[in-house]
C-alpha positions in Angstrom: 154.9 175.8 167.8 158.2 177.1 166.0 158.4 177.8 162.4 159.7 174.8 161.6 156.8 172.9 163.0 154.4 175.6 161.5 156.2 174.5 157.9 156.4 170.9 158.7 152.8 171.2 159.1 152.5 173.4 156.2 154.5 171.1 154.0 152.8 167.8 154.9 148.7 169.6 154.0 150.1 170.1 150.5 151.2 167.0 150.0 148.0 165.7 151.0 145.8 168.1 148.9 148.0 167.2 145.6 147.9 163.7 146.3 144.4 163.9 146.5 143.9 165.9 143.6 146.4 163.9 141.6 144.5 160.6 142.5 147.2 159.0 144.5 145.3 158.2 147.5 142.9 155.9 145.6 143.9 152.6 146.7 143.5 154.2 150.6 139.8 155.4 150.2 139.3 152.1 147.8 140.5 149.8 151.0 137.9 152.2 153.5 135.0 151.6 151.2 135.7 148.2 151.0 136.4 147.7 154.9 133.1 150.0 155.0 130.8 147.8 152.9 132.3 144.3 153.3 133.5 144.5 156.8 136.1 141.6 158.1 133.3 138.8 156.7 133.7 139.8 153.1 135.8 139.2 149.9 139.0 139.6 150.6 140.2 143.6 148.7 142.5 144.0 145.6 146.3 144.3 146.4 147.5 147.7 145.8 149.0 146.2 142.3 145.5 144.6 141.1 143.9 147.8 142.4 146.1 150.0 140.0 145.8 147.3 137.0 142.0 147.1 137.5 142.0 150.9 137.3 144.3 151.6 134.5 142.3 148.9 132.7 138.9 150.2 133.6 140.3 153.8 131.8 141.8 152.3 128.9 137.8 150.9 128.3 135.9 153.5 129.3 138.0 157.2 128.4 137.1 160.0 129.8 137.5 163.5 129.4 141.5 163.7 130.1 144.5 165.2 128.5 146.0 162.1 127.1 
């Protein structure tokens, strides 16, 4: 492995941890649950869009400790 490769690798773990930390991999562990619990048989899951708007809305009516 070069050290390129060693800072590709690098570079593409932090972007994972901040997304995660940042809360932009919601919709993809929202769709796993869903696939988990419902299966193929089930409701159909949220778009990415009514995911984000069911979220935001779900915040707006229930705050929580954040900084704005």
């Amino acid at each position: 492995m070069t050290m390129l490769d060693v800072a590709r690798k690098g570079a593409r773990d932090l972007a994972w941890f901040v997304k995660g930390v940042m809360g932009e991999d919601a919709y993809e562990k929202y769709r796993e649950h869903h696939e988990s619990v419902h299966g193929e048989d089930g409701p159909p899951a949220m778009t990415k869009k009514e995911f984000w708007r069911d979220h935001t809305d779900r915040q707006e009516n229930n705050p929580e400790g954040r900084c704005c």
